[in-house]
MIGU-235470 format. One record per residue: residue number from 1; residue in three letters; x negated, y, z of N, C-alpha, C in turn. Coordinates in steps of 0.02 Angstrom, whole numbers, plus 50000, padded with zeros to 5 digits. Layout:
! residues N
PT    n  res    n_X    n_Y    n_Z   ca_X   ca_Y   ca_Z    c_X    c_Y    c_Z
PT  NUM  ALA      X      Y      Z      X      Y      Z      X      Y      Z
...
! end
This chain:
! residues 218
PT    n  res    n_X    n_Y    n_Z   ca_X   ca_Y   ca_Z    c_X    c_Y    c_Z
PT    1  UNK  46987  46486  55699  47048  46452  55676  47108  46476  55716
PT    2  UNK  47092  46497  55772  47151  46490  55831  47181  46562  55799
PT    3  UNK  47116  46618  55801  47141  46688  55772  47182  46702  55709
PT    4  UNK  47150  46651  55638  47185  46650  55579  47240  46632  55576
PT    5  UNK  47272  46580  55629  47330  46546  55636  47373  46593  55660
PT    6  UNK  47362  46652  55685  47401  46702  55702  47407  46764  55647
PT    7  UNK  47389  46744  55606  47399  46778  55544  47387  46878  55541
PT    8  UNK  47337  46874  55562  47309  46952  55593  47314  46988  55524
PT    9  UNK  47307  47051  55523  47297  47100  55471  47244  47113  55466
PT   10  UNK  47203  47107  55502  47115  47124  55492  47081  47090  55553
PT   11  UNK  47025  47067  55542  46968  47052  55591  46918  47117  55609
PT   12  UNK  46895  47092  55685  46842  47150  55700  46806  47106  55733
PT   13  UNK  46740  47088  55696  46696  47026  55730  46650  47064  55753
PT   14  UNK  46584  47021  55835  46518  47069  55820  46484  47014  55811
PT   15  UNK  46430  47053  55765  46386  46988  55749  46402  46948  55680
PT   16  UNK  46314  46952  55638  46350  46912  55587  46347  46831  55573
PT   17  UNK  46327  46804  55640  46291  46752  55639  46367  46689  55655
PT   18  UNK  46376  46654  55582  46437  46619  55600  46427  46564  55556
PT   19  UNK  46467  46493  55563  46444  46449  55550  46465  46475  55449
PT   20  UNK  46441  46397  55439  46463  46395  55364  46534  46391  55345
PT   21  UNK  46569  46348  55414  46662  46335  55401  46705  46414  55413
PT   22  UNK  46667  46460  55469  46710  46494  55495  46694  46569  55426
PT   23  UNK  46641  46580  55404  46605  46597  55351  46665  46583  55286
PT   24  UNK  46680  46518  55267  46727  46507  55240  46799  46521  55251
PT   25  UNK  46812  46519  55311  46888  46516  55318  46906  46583  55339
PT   26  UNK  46847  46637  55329  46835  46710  55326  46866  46736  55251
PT   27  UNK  46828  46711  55216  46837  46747  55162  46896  46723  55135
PT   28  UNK  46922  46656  55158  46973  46625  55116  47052  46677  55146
PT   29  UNK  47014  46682  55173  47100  46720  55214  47125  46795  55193
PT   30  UNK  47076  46821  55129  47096  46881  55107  47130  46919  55149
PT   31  UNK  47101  46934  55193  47123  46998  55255  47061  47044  55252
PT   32  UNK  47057  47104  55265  46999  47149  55274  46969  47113  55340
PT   33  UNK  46889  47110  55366  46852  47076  55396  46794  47135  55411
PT   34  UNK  46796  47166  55443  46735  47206  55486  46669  47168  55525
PT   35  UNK  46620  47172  55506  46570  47138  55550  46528  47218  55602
PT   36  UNK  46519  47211  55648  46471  47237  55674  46396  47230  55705
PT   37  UNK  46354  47268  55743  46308  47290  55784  46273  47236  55765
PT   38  UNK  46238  47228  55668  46210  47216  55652  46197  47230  55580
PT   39  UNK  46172  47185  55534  46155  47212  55482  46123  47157  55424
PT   40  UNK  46180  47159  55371  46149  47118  55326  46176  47139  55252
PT   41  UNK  46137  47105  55203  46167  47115  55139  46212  47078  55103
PT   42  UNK  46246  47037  55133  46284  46988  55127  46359  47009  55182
PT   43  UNK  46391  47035  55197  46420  47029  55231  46498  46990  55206
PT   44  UNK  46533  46951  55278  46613  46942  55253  46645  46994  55203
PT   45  UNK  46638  47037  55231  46684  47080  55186  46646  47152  55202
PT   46  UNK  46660  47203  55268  46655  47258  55271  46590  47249  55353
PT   47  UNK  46538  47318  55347  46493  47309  55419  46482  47349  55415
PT   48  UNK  46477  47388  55497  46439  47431  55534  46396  47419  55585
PT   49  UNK  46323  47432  55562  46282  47400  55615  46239  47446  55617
PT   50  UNK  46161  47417  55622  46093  47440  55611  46053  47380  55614
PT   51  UNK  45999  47387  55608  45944  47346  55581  45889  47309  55655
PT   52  UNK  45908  47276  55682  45860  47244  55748  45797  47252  55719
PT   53  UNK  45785  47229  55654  45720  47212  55658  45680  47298  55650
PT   54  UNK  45713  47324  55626  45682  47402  55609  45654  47422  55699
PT   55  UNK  45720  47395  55743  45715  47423  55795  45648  47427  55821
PT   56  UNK  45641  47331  55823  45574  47320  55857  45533  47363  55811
PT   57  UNK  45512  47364  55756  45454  47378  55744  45433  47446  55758
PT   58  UNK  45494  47511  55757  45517  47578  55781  45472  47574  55855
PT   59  UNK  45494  47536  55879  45483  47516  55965  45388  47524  55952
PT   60  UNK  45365  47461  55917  45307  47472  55925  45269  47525  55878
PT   61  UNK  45282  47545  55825  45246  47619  55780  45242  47662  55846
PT   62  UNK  45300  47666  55908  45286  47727  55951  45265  47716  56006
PT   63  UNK  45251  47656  56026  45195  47628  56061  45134  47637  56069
PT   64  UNK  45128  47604  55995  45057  47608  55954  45037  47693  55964
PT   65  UNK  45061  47740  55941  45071  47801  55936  45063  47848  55999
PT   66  UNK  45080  47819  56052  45063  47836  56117  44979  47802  56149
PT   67  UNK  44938  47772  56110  44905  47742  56131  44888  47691  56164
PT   68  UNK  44942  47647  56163  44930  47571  56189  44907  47516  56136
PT   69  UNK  44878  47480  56179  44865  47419  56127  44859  47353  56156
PT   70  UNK  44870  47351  56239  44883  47270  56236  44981  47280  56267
PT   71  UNK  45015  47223  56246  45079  47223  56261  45119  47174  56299
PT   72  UNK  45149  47168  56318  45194  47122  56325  45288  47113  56315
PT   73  UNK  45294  47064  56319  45380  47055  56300  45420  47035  56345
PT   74  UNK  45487  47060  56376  45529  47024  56423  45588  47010  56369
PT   75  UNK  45615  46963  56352  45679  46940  56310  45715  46917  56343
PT   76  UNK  45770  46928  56328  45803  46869  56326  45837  46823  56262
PT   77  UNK  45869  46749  56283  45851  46700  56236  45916  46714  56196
PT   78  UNK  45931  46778  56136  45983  46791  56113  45951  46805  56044
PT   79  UNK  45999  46778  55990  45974  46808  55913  45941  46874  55899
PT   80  UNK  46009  46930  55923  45964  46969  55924  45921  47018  55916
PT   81  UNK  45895  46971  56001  45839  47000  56022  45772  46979  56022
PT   82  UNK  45805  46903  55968  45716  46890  55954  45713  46922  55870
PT   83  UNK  45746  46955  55837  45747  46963  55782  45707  47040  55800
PT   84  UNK  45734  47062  55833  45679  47127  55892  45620  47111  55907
PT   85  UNK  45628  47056  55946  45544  47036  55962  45497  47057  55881
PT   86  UNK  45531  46998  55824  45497  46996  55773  45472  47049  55748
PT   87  UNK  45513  47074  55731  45497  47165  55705  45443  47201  55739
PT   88  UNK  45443  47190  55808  45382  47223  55851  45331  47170  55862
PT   89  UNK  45307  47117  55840  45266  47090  55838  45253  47095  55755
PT   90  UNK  45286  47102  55708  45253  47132  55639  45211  47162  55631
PT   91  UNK  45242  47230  55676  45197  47300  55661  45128  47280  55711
PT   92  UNK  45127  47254  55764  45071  47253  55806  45017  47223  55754
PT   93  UNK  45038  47130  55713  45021  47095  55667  44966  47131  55620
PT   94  UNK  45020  47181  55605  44980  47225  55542  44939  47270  55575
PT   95  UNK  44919  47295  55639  44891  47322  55664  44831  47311  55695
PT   96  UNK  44810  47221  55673  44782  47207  55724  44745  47184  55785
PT   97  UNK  44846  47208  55808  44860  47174  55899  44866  47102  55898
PT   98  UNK  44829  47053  55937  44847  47003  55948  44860  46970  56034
PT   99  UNK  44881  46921  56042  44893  46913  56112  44946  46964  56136
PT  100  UNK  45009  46945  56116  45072  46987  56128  45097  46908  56201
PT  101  UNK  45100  46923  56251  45150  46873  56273  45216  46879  56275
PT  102  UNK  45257  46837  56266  45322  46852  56266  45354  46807  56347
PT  103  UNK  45383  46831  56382  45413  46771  56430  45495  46787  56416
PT  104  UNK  45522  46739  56392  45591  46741  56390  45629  46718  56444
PT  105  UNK  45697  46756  56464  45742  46749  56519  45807  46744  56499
PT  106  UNK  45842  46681  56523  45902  46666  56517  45960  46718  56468
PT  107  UNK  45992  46711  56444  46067  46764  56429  46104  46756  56468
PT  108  UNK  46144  46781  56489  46147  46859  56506  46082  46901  56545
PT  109  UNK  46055  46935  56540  46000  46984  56557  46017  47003  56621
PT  110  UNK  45971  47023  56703  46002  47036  56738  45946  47061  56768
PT  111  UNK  45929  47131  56819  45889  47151  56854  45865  47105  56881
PT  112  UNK  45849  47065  56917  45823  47014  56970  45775  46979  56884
PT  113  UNK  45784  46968  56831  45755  46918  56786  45720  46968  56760
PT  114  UNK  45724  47028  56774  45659  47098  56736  45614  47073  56787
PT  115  UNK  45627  47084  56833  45557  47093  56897  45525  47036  56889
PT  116  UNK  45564  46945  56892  45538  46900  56872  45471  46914  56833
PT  117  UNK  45533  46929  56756  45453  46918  56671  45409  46966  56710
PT  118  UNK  45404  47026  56726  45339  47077  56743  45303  47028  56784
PT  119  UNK  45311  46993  56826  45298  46964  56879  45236  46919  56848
PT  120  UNK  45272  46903  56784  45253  46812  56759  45211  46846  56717
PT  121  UNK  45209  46930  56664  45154  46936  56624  45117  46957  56669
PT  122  UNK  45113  46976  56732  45048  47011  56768  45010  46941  56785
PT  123  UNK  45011  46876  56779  44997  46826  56785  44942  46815  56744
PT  124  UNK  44933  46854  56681  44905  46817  56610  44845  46895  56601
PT  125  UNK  44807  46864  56563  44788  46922  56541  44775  46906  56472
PT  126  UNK  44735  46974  56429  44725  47034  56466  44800  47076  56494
PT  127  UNK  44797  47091  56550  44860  47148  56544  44893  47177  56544
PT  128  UNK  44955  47190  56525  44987  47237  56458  44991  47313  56484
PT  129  UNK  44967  47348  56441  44989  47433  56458  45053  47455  56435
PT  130  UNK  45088  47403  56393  45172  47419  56390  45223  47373  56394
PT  131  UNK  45263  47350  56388  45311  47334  56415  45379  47346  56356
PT  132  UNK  45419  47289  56325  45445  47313  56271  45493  47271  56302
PT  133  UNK  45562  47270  56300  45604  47238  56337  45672  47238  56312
PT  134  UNK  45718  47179  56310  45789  47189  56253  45845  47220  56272
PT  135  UNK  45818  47233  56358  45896  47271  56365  45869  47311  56440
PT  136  UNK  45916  47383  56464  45899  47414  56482  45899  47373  56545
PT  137  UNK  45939  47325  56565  45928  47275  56624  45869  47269  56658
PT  138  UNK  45829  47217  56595  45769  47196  56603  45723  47258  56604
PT  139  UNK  45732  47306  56574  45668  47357  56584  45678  47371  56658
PT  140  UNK  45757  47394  56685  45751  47406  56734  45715  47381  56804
PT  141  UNK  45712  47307  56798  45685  47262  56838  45611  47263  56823
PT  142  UNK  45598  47281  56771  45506  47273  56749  45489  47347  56780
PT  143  UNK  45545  47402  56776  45502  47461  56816  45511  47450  56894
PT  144  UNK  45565  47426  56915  45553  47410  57003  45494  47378  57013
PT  145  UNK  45487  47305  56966  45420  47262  57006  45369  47296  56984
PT  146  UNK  45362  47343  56938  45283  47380  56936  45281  47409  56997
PT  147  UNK  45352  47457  57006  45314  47508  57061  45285  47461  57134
PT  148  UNK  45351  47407  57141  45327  47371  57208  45283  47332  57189
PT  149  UNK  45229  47351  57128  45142  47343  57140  45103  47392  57174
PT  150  UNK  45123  47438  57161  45109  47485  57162  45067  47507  57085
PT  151  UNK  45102  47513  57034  45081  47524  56975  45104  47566  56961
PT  152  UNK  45088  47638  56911  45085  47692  56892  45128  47688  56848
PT  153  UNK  45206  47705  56838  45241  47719  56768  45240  47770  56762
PT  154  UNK  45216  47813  56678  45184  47758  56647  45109  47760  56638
PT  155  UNK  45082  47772  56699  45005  47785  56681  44967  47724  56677
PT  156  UNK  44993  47675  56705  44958  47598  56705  45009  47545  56665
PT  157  UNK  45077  47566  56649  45125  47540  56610  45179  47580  56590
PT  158  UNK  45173  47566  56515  45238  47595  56494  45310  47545  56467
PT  159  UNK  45349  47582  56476  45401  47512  56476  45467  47542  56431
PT  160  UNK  45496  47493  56391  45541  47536  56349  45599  47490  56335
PT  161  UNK  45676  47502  56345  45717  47454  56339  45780  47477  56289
PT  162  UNK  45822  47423  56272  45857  47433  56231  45936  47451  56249
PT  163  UNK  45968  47491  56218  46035  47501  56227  46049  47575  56266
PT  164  UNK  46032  47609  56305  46010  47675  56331  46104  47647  56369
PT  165  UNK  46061  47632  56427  46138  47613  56471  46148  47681  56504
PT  166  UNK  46210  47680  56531  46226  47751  56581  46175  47756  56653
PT  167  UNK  46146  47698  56661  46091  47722  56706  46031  47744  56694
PT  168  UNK  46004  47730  56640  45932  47735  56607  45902  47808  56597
PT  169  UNK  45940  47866  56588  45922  47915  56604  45929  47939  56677
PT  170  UNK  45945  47903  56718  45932  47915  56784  45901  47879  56834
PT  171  UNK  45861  47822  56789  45811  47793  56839  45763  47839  56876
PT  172  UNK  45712  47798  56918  45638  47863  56908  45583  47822  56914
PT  173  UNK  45539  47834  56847  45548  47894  56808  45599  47867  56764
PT  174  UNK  45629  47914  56711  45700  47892  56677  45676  47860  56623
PT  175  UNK  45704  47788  56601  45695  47735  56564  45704  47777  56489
PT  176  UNK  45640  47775  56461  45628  47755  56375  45689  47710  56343
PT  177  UNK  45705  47718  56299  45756  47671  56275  45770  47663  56204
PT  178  UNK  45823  47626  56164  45841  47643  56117  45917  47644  56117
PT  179  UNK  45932  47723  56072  45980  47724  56103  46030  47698  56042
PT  180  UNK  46097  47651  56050  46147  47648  55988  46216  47680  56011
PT  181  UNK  46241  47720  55947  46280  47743  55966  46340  47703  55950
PT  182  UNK  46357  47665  56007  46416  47614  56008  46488  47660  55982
PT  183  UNK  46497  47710  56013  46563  47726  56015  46591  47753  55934
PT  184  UNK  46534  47760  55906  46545  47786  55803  46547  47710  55762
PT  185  UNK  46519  47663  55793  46512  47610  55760  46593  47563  55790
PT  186  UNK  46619  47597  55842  46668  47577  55849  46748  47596  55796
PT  187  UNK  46716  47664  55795  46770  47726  55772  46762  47711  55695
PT  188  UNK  46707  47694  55660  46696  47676  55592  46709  47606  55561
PT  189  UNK  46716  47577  55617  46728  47496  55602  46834  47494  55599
PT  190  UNK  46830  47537  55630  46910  47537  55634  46962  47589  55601
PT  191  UNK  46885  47616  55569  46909  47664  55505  46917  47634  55428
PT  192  UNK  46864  47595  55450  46868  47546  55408  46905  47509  55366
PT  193  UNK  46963  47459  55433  46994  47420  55427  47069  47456  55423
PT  194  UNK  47089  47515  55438  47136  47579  55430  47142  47595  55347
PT  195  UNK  47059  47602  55313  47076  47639  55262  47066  47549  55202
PT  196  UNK  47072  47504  55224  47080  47444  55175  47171  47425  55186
PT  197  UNK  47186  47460  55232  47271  47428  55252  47308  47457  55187
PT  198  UNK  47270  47546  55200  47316  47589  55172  47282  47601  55086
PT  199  UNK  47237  47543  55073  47218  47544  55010  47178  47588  54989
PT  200  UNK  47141  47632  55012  47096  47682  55010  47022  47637  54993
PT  201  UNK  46962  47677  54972  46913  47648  54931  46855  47654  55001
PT  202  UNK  46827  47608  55029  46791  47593  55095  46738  47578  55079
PT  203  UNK  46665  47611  55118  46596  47602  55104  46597  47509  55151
PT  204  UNK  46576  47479  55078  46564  47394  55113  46511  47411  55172
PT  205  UNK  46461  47419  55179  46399  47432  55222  46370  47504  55236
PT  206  UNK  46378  47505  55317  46361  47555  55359  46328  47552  55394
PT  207  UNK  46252  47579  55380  46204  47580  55443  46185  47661  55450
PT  208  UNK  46214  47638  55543  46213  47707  55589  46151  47698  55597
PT  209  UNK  46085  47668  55598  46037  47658  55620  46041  47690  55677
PT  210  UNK  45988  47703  55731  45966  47702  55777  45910  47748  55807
PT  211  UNK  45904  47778  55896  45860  47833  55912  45819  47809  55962
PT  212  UNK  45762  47822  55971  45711  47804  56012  45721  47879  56045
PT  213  UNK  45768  47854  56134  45758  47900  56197  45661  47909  56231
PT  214  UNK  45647  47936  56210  45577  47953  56245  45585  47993  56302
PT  215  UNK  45577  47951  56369  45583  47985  56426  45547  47962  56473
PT  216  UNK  45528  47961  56522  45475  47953  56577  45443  47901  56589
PT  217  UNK  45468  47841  56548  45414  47785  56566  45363  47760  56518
PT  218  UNK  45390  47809  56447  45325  47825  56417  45272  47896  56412
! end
């Protein structure tokens, strides 16, 4: 309300998750409306995202594919990244795998709450030989507390996180990831809202989809 009241020329939201009023008072405002760094068939008006749930399940086909089969989950408690979880507990589903634990950790994600969840699935068994995790944070923290097990990445765990941060190829060994390319979904979202000003004909829905970094901790 506070934004519409300022009478903007276009919105650039992330996320499509909004109530039913603001949903309304979206579309009512006939302005071009960009959604991002998600993905639906419904959108306000115009989106550039990709698909979470593809992610997870991506995550586990190359899991699976590497030869693991018991797992575990570090989350955190964000849409989402349980819409991630889901997707990679599908494919296991159909595979299967059962006894996935999940331990979820607060939002915002933070090294100190990776080492925690590893901490809390080495608690349970059977397990896990991998390690699937929502942000490169938490992986990061799940590969410190393996090693200060003294656990083998990734010969006794493999661990794989999301977002391919500027550190993740320089952990050691260097963090698995998935990588999104933020900076096109930026440049396309605002190409977007450029070529609806100037009346030009704009693709409603854009999925950049997404790359699985395979690097040392699988």
């Amino acid at each position: 309300a506070a934004i519409l009241s300022r009478r903007p020329d276009g919105i650039f939201l992330t996320g499509i998750s909004h109530s039913a009023e603001s949903h309304r008072r979206l579309a009512a405002a006939k302005i071009p409306v960009v959604e991002v760094w998600d993905l639906t068939p419904t959108p306000v008006d115009m989106l550039v995202g990709f698909s979470h749930e593809k992610v997870g399940q991506a995550v586990a086909e190359y899991l699976l594919g590497r030869g693991r089969r018991t797992f575990g989950i570090v989350t955190a408690d964000d849409a989402r990244a349980e819409v991630r979880r889901r997707g990679f507990l599908s494919v296991l589903e159909r595979e299967g795998v059962a006894d996935v634990r999940t331990i979820q950790v607060p939002a915002p994600s933070n090294f100190r709450l990776g080492r925690e969840g590893l901490a809390r699935l080495l608690e349970c068994a059977p397990l896990p030989r991998a390690v699937f995790c929502s942000s490169d944070t938490l992986a990061h923290g799940v590969l410190m507390e393996a090693q200060a097990r003294g656990l083998s990445v990734p010969g006794d765990l493999a661990i794989v996180g999301f977002g391919d941060l500027d550190f993740a190829a320089h952990t050691f060994p260097p963090l698995s990831t998935v990588r999104i390319d933020r900076a096109t979904i930026g440049r396309l979202a605002a190409e977007a809202l450029l070529g609806r000003f100037e009346g030009k004909p704009v693709e409603r829905i854009v999925d950049i989809g997404f790359q699985i970094m395979e690097r040392g901790t699988t």
